[in-house]
ROLOLO-474482 format. One record per residue (C-alpha): residue number from 1; residue in three letters; x, y, z. Coordinates in Angstrom, 1 decimal. Each point is the difference from the previous one (the first is absolute). Layout:
% ROLOLO-474482
i NUM	aa ALA	east X	north Y	up Z
...
END
This chain:
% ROLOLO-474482
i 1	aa UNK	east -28.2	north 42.7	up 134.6
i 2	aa UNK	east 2.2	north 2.0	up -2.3
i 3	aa UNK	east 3.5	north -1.2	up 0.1
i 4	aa UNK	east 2.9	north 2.7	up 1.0
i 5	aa UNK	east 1.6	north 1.9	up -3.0
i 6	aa UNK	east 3.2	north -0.7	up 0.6
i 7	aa UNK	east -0.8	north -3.8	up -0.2
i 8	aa UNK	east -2.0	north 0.8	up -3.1
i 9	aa UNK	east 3.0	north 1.0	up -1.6
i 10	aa UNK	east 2.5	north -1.8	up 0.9
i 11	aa UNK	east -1.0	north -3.1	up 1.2
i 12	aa UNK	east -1.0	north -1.3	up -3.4
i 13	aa UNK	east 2.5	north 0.3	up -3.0
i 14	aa UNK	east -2.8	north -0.1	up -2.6
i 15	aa UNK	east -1.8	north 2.7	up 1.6
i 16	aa UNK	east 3.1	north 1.8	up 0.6
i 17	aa UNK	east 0.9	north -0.7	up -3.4
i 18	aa UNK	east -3.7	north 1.2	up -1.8
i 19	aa UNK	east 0.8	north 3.2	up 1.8
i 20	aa UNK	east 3.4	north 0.5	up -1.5
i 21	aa UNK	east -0.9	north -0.4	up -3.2
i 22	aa UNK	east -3.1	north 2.1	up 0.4
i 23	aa UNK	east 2.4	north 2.8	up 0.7
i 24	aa UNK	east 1.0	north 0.9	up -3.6
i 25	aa UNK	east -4.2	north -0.1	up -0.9
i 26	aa UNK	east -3.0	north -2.0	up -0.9
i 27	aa UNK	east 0.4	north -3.8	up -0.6
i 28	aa UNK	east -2.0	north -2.3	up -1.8
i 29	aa UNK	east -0.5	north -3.5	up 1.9
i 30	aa UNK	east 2.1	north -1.5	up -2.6
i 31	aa UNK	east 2.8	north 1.5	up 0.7
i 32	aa UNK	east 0.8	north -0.3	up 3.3
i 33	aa UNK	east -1.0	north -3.6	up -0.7
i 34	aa UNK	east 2.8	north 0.0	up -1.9
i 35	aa UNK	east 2.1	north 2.2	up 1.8
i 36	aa UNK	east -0.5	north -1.6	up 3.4
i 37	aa UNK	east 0.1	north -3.7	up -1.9
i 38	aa UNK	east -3.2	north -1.3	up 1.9
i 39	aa UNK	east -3.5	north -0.8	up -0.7
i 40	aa UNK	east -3.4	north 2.1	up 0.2
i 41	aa UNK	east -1.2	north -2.2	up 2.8
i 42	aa UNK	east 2.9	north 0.6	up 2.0
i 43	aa UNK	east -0.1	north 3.7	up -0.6
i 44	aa UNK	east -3.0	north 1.0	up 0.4
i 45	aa UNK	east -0.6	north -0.7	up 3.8
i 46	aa UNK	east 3.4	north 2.1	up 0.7
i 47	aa UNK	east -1.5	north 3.0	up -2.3
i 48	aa UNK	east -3.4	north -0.3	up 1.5
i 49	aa UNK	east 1.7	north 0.8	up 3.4
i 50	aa UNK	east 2.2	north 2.9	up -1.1
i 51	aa UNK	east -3.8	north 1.4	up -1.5
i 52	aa UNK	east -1.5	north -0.8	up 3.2
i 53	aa UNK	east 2.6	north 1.8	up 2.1
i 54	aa UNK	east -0.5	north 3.3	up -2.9
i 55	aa UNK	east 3.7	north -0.5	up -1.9
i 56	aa UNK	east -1.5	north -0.8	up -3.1
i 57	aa UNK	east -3.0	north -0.3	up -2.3
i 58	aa UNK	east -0.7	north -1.6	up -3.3
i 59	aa UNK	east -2.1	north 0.5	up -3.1
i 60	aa UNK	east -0.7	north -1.8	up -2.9
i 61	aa UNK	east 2.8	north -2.8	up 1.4
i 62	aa UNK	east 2.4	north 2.7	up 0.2
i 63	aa UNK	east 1.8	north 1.3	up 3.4
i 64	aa UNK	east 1.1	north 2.9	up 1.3
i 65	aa UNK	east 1.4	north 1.7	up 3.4
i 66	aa UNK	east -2.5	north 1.7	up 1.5
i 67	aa UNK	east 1.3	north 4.2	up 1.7
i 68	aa UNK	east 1.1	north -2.3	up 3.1
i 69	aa UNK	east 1.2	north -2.7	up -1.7
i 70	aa UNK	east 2.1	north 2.9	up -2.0
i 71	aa UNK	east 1.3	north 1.7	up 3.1
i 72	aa UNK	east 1.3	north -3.8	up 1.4
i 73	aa UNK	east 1.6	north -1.2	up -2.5
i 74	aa UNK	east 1.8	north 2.8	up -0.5
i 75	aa UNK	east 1.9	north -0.4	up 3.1
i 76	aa UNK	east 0.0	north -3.5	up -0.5
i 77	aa UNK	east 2.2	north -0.3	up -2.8
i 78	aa UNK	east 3.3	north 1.6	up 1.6
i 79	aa UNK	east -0.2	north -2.1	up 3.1
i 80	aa UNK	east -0.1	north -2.8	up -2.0
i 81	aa UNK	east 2.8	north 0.9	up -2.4
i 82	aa UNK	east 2.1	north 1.0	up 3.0
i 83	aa UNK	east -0.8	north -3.7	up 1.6
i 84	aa UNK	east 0.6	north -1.3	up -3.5
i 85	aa UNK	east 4.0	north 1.4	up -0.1
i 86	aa UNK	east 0.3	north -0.7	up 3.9
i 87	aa UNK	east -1.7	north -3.1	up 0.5
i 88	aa UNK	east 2.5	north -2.6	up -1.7
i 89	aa UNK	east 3.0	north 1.5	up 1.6
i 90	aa UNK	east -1.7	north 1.0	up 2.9
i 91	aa UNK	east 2.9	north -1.3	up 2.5
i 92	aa UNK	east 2.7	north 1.9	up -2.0
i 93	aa UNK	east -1.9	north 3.1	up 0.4
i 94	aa UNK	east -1.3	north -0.8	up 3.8
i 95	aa UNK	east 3.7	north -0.6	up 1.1
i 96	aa UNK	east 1.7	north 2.9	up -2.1
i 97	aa UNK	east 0.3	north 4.3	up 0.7
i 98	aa UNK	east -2.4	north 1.5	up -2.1
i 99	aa UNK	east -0.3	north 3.4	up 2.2
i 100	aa UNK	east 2.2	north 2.1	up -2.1
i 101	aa UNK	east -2.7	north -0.2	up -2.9
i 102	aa UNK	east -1.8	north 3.6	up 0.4
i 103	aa UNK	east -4.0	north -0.7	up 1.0
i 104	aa UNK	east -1.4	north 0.9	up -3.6
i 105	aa UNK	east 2.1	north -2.3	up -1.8
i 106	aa UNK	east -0.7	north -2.9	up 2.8
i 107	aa UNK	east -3.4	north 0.0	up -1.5
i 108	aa UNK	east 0.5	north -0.1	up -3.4
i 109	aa UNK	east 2.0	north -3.4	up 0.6
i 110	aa UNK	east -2.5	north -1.6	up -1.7
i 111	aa UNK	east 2.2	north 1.4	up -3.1
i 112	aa UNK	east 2.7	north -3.1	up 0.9
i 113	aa UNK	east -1.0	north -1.8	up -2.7
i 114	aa UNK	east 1.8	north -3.0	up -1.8
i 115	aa UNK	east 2.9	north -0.3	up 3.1
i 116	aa UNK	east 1.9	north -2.5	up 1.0
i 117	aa UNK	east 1.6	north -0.4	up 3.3
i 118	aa UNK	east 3.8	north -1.4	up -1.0
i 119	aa UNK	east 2.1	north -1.8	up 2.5
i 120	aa UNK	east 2.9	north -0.7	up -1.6
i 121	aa UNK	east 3.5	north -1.7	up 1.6
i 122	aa UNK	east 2.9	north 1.8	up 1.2
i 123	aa UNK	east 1.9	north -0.6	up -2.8
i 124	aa UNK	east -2.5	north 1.2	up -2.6
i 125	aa UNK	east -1.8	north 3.2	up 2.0
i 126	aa UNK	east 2.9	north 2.6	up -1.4
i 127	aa UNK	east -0.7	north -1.5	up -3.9
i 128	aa UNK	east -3.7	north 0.0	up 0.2
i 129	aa UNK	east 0.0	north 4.0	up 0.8
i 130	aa UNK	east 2.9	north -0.1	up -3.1
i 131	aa UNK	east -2.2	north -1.4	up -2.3
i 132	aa UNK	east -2.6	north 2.5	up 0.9
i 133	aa UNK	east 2.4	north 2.4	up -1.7
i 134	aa UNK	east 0.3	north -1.4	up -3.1
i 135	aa UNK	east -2.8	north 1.2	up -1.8
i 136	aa UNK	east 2.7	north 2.6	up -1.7
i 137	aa UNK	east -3.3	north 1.2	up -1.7
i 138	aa UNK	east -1.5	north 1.9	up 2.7
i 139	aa UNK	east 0.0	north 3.8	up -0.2
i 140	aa UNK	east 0.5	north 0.7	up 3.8
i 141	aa UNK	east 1.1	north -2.3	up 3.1
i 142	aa UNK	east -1.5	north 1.4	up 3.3
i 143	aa UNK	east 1.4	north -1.3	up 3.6
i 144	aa UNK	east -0.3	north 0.9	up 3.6
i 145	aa UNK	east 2.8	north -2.1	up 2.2
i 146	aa UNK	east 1.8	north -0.4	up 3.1
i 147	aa UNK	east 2.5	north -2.0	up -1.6
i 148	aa UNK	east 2.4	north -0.5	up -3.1
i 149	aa UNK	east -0.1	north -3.3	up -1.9
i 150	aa UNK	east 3.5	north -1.3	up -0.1
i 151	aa UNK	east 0.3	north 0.0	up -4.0
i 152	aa UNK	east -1.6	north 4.0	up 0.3
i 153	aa UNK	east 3.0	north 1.1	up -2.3
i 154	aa UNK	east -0.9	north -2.4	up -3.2
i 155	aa UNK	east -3.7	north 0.5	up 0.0
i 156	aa UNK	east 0.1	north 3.7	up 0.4
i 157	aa UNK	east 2.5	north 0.0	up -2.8
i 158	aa UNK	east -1.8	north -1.7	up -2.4
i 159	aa UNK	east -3.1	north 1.5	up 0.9
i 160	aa UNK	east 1.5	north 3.4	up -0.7
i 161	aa UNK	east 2.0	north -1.2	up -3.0
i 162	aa UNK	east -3.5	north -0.7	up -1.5
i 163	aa UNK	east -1.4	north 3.5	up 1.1
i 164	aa UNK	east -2.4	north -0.9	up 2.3
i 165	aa UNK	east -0.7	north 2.4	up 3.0
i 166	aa UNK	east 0.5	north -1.4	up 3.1
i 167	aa UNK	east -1.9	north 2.4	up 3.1
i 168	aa UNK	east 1.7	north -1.9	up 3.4
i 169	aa UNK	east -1.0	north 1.2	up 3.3
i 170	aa UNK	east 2.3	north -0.9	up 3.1
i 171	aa UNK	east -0.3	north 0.0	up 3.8
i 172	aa UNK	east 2.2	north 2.1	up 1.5
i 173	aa UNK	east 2.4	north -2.9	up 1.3
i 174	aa UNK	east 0.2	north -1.4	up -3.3
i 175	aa UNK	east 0.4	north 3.7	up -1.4
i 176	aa UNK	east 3.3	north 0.0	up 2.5
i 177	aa UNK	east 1.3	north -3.1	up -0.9
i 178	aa UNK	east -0.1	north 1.2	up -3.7
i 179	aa UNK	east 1.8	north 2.8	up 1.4
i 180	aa UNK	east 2.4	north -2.2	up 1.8
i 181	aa UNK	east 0.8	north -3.1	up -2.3
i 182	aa UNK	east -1.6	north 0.5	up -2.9
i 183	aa UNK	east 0.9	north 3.9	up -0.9
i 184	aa UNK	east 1.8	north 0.0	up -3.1
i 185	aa UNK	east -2.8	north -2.7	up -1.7
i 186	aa UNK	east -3.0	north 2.5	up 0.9
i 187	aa UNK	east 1.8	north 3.0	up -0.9
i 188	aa UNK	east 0.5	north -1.4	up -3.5
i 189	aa UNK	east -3.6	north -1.3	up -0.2
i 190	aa UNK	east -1.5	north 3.9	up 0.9
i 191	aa UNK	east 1.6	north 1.2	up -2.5
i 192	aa UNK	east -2.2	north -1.8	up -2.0
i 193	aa UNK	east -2.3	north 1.5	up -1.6
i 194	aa UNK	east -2.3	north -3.2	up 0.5
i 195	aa UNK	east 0.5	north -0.2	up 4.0
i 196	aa UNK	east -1.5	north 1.6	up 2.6
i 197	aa UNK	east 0.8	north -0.4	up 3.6
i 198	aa UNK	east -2.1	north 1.1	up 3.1
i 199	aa UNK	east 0.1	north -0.7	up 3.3
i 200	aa UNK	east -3.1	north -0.7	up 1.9
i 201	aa UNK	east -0.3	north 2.1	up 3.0
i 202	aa UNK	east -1.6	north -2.2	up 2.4
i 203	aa UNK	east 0.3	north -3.5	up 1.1
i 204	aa UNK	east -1.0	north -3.3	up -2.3
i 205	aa UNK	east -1.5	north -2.9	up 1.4
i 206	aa UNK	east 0.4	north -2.2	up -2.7
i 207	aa UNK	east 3.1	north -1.2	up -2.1
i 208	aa UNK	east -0.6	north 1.4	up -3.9
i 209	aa UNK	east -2.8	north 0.0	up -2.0
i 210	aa UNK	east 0.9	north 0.8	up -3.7
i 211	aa UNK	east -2.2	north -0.2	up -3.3
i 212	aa UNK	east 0.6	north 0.9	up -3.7
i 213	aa UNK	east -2.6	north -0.7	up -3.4
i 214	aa UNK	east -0.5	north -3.5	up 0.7
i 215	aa UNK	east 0.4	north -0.5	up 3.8
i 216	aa UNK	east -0.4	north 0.7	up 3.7
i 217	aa UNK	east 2.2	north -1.7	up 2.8
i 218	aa UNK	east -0.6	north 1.0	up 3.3
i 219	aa UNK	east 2.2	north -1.4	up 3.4
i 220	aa UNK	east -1.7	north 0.3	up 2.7
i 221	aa UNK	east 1.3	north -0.4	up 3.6
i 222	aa UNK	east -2.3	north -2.8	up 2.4
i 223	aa UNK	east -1.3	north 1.4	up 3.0
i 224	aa UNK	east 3.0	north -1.1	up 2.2
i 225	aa UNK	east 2.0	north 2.3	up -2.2
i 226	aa UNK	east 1.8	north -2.8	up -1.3
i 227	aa UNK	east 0.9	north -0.7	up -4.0
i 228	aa UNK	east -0.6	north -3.3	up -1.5
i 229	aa UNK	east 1.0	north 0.4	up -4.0
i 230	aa UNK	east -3.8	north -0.1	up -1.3
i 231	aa UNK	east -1.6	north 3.0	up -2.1
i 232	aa UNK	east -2.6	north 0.0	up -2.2
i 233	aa UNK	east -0.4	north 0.4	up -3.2
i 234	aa UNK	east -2.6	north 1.8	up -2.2
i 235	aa UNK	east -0.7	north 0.8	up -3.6
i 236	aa UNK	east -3.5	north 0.9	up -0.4
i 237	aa UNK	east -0.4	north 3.7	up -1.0
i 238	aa UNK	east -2.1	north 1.3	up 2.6
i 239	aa UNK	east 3.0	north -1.0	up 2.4
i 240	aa UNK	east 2.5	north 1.7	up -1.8
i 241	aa UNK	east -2.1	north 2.9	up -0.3
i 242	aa UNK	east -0.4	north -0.6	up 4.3
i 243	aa UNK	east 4.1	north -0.5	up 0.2
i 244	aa UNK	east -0.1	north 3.6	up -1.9
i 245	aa UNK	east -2.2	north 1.7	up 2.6
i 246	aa UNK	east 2.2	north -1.4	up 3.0
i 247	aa UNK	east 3.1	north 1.0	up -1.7
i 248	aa UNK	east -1.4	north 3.5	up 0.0
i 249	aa UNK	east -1.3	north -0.4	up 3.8
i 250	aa UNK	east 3.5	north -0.1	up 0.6
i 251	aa UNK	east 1.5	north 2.6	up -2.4
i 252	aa UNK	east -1.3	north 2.6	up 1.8
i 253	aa UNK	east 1.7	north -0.5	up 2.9
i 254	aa UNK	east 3.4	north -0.3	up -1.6
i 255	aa UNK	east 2.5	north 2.2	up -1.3
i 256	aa UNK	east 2.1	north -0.3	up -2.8
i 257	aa UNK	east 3.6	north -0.1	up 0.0
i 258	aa UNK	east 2.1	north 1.2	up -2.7
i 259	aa UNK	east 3.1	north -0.3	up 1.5
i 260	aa UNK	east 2.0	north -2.4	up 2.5
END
């Protein structure tokens, strides 16, 4: 009796892993030997099951996907790089908001590569984002937020002072308060040429998520709606290039303001 797919993909990492590394073309034995760090004898029984069940075929001790084996494991391979960025930090993501991320761009987080969930104390959360500033070298700072760090004055300044744009969508509460407490400070900083202010015109459900160059850091509410100082942190460039596309996501639905 043939054995289910599903359980002929997964429930064996050397099979699973033959398939993956099938994906990019024809392998010689050797290789995935080598790739897979086990022997022929162990091998072969899982590869003789994968031919049986019509996801690959071999020649001359070389291996290849078969059209099925093709269609598969090209599926396979983003459900496993989204479990692969989930799975370590699964109860962060579990027990944190991540509803305001627009459907298209909920798939693609298999793109949150190289993160790090940070938890730091009280006294060190505002000096962590600070240091996320620092990079003076950057060309452009983008950030959406419901708040103001409390030192928002220096690091604007010398972010300016070193001609780097800074793109900053608010909330509409925090766009008030600015209004409110913090006029004369954003009135100098649109007058920069280097800052642009929007206001988002719906609601956030998350605290800030802000990237430039080198990083993304996102804040994300928990499901109770409560706030507990953790964000994480990326740098790979395919997150970056994901921080970009959310950034936009919510550009269009802002409008900019030139003057308070």
């Amino acid at each position: 009796m043939k054995k289910r797919l599903l359980d002929v993909i997964y429930a064996s990492d050397k099979r699973k892993n033959v398939l993956l590394l099938l994906q990019n073309g024809s392998q010689k034995m050797e290789h995935l030997l080598d790739s897979i760090k086990t022997t022929r004898q162990a091998l072969l029984p899982q590869i003789r099951i994968l031919e049986d069940h019509h996801l690959v075929r071999h020649y001359n001790d070389t291996y290849e996907l078969t059209t099925i084996g093709k269609l598969i494991v090209d599926d396979m391979r983003p459900l496993l790089s989204t479990v692969e960025v989930l799975g370590p930090d699964i109860d962060y993501w579990g027990t944190h908001n991540i509803d305001f991320i627009p459907p298209d761009l909920l798939k693609r987080m298999r793109e949150f590569k190289n993160c790090k969930i940070i938890n730091p104390s009280v006294t060190d959360l505002y000096s962590m984002h600070k240091s996320f500033h620092d990079k003076k070298n950057t060309g452009s700072v983008f950030k959406v937020t419901n708040f103001l760090y409390p030192d928002y004055r220096t690091i604007f300044n010398e972010l300016l002072e070193n001609n780097v744009t800074i793109n900053y969508i608010v909330s509409q509460q925090l766009l008030d308060k600015i209004k409110t407490e913090h006029y004369e400070d954003f009135k100098f900083f649109i007058g920069s040429e280097f800052f642009n202010l929007y206001v988002y015109n719906n609601g956030f459900k998350f605290l800030f998520f802000t990237f430039d160059d080198f990083h993304i850091v996102i804040s994300l509410l928990r499901t109770d709606g409560d706030f507990d100082g953790k964000f994480i942190l990326c740098s790979d460039p395919d997150a970056l290039k994901w921080g970009k596309d959310l950034f936009d996501h919510y550009l269009k639905d802002s409008t900019q303001i030139t003057e308070l």
